[in-house]
C-alpha positions, 0 to 999 in steps of 0.5 A: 556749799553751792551758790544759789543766787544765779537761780533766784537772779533771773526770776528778778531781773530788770526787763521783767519788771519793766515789762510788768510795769508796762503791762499796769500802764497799759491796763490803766490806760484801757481803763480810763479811756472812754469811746466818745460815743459813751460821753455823748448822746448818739444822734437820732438815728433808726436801728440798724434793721430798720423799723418795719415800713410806717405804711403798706406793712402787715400791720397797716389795714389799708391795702399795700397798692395805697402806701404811697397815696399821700392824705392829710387830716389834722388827726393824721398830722398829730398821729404822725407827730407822736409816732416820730418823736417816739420813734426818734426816743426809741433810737436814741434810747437804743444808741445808748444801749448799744453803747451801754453793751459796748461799755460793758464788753470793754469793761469786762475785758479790762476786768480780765486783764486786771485779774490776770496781771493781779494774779502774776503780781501775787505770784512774784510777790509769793516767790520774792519772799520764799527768795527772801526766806532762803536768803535769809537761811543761807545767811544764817548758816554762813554765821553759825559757820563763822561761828564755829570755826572761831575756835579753830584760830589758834591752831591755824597758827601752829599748822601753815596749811590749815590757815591757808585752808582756813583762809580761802574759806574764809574768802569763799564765804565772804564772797557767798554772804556779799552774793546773798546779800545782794540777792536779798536786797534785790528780793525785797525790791522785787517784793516791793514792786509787786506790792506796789503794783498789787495795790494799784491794780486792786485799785484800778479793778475796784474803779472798773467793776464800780464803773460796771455796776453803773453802766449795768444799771445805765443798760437795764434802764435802756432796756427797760425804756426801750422795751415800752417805747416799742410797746408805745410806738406800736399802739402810735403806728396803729393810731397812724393806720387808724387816722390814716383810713379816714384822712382825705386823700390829697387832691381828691374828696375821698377818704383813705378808706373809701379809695381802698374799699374801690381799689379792693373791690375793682382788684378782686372783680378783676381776678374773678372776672378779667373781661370786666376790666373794672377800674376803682375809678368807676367806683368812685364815681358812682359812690360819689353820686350815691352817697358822697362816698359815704359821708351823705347827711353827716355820716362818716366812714369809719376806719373799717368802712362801716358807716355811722350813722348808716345810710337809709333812703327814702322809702319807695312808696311810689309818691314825690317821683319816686318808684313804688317797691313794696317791702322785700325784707321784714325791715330787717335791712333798711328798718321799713317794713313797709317799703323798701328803701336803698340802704348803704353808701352805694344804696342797695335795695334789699332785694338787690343786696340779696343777690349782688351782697358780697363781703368786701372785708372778710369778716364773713358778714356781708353789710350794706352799710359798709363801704368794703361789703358795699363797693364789691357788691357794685362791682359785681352788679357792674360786672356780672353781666358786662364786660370790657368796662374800659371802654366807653360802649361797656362802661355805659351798659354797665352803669345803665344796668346799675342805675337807668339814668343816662343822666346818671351813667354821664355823671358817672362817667365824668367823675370817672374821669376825674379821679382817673385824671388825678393821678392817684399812684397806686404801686 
């Protein structure tokens, strides 16, 4: 009978079983350790894409050439205040998810090595006691072969040769059950390891995936959070943009949406018409005079530029100093039908809103009474005819074409000059 304990000795030897010890620590190791950014709270820091820029982006109505125009208000301040302390949760909220997805990428490998060492374990469990099993058979053979040959004692005595036969048998077999022997207790303390290591294993991946549920859950909630923080932040950025339109423009008396109506309208004539050289400044200077730009008798300009209420002159009846002009429209602009009246915060009569009337906003009405409509119909009144109003000589003609005043054109041009000496910083 052939030995077949050097076949089943090198699936257990010693270096494998340490190694696979080792693999176990390793895992375990994997398993409790935590990246410090998991433990804590990360600081309050923008994703890194960045969110869109607050001022000058698609979604802010003001014009991009006033994103570096500084005003203030105490509706900006307090819009200004909600929108970063949303943003600054929406960023942390978004570290911890991004730590959560982490987390989870590291505890899923974890899952895997586990899995993997589990089914190596399960393996040498399964061949150490399919070892057992032979060992045992072997073992059972060499005792019913010991067994038999009991009989044959007796002749042995009467035949030398067949005693000495009997007794290297006998050796060999001693030799074999030692040898099988051995094998068998080195299977079952291969069976043991891997027993032993099957539990903790099973342990330590029970741990994990317990540890998977919770940060799963800790990553859907800081989806879900961030997902209505950037719902919130939007609605916080339009209130900025809205806030920002009729805040005062520092060191100037003019709101946000009253210099972009000038900027935009001075822009446009420019492109249409580049003789003009029209400067927002000019602009400025005559809604200044005419309505305060657009705040005359309490209005106020709205983020869209209309004015509320809307700005009606006195009627033009020709008493109390004023020119007489019969009524040109119905009242269907400034409410009189019986004389007309200047209407809006550039103050417009309506027959001059009829043939200078633009739509400064793109809402394909042309409105009198808002500042975008209103400014661009100045500038073309002040162009149509003129031109180089970068020059005093072109600039005087102009606004004497507007308002034959020459009081009127010097105050014009003096508060021309002051916006122009401001240094507003237009990109």
């Amino acid at each position: 009978m052939c030995d077949p304990l050097p076949h089943h000795r090198s699936l257990y030897e010693r270096p494998r079983r340490r190694a696979a010890a080792g693999l176990l620590l390793a895992v375990a190791v994997a398993v409790a350790w935590t990246p410090a950014a998991a433990q804590t709270a990360p600081e309050a820091s923008p994703p890194s894409a960045g969110p869109p820029p607050l001022f000058g982006g698609e979604d802010d109505p003001l014009s991009p050439a006033l994103a570096d125009v500084h005003a203030s208000s105490n509706e900006l301040a307090a819009a200004l205040g909600a929108h970063e302390a949303t943003a600054q949760r929406l960023a942390i909220t978004q570290g911890l998810l991004e730590d959560a997805r982490a987390r989870l990428d590291a505890l899923r490998a974890t899952d895997t090595h586990l899995t993997q060492h589990l089914h190596g374990a399960r393996a040498r469990e399964r061949a150490a006691v399919d070892a057992q099993s032979m060992h045992r058979s072997v073992l059972r053979e060499l005792a019913i072969d010991a067994y038999t040959r009991g009989s044959s004692d007796v002749l042995d005595l009467l035949d030398p040769a067949r005693a000495n036969q009997s007794a290297r048998r006998r050796g060999l077999a001693a030799a074999v059950t030692g040898s099988e022997l051995e094998g068998l207790a080195q299977a079952r303390e291969v069976h043991a390891d891997a027993r032993a290591e099957i539990e903790l294993a099973a342990q330590r991946q029970g741990s994990v995936r317990e540890e998977q549920r919770r940060t799963l859950a800790a990553r859907d909630a800081a989806q879900q959070e961030s997902f209505l923080l950037a719902v919130q932040l939007i609605d916080e950025r339009a209130a900025v943009h809205a806030a920002r339109s009729t805040a005062i423009v520092s060191g100037l008396d003019l709101s946000m949406v009253a210099l972009d109506a000038y900027v935009r309208a001075a822009g446009t004539m420019n492109d249409e018409r580049p003789s003009c050289r029209l400067s927002w400044t000019v602009l400025a200077g005559i809604g200044r005079v005419e309505s305060r730009h657009g705040t005359y008798r309490g209005a106020v300009v709205q983020s869209d530029g209309g004015t509320d209420p809307p700005i009606i002159g006195v009627a033009l009846t020709g008493a109390g100093g004023v020119a007489f002009v019969g009524d040109s429209d119905g009242g269907s602009l400034d409410g009189d039908p019986a004389h007309d009246r200047a209407v809006g915060p550039m103050q417009f009569i309506p027959s001059s809103w009829r043939l200078f009337g633009r739509d400064g906003n793109g809402d394909d009405v042309e409105d009198p009474h808002n500042l975008y409509d209103a400014a661009l119909a100045a500038a073309e009144h002040l162009c149509r005819r003129h031109v180089g109003l970068d020059q005093p000589a072109g600039l005087h003609a102009a606004v004497l074409g507007y308002n034959r005043s020459e009081a009127y054109v010097a105050r014009v041009a003096q508060l021309a000059g002051e916006y122009a000496a401001a240094g507003v910083r237009l990109r």
